[in-house]
C-alpha positions in Angstrom: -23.9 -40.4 -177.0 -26.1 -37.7 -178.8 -23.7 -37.8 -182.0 -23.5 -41.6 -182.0 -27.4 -41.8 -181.8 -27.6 -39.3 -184.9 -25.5 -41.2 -186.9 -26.9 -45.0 -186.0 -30.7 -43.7 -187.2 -31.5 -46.4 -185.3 -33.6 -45.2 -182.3 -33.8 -41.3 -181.8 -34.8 -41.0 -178.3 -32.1 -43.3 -176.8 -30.0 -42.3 -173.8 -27.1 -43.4 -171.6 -29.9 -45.3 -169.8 -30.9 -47.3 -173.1 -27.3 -48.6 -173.4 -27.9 -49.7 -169.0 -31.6 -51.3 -170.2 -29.6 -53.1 -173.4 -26.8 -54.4 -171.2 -29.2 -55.8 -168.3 -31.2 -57.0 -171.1 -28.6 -58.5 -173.1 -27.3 -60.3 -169.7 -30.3 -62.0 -168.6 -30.9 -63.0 -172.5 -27.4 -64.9 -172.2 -28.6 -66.9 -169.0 -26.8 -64.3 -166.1 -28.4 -64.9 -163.0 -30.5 -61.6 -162.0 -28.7 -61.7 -158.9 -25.4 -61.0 -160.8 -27.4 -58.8 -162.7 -29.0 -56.6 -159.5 -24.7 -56.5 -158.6 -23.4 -55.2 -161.7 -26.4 -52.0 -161.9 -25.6 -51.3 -158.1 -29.7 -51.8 -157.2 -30.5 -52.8 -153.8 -33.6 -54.3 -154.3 -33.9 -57.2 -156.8 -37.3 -55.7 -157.3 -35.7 -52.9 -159.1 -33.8 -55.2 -161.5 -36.6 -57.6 -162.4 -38.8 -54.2 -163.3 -35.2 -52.9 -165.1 -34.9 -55.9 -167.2 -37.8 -57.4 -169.8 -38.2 -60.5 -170.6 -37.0 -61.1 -174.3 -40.3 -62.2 -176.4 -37.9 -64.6 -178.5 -36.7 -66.2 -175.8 -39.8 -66.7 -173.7 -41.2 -68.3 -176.8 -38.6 -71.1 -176.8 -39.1 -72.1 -173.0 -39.3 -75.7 -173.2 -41.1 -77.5 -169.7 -39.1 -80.2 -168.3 -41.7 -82.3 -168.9 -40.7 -82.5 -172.6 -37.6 -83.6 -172.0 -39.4 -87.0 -170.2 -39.0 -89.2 -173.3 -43.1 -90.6 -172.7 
């Protein structure tokens, strides 16, 4: 992992955990329920996968309310 990181230049403090975050993160973005989610990283708590995962900026941007689909 610490060769790999060298060589990408891309982010120097990453860590087996940043490749966890990016997966959960990467999950959710692609609509996976955050139960499945919770399963798949072994948490007990769903509390400790919402706090795991963020919310992508991008996608919270383009959140549409039903409402606008009401052709009015």
């Amino acid at each position: 992992m610490k060769r790999a990181v060298e060589a990408s230049n891309v982010h120097p403090d990453a860590t087996p955990h940043t490749l966890r975050h990016s997966f959960a993160t990467h999950l959710m973005e692609q609509g996976t329920s955050l139960r499945y989610i919770q399963q798949l990283l072994g948490h007990h708590s769903s509390r400790t996968t919402e706090i795991y995962t963020h919310i992508s900026k991008n996608k919270f941007e383009n959140l549409r309310s039903p409402l606008d689909n009401i052709g009015i």
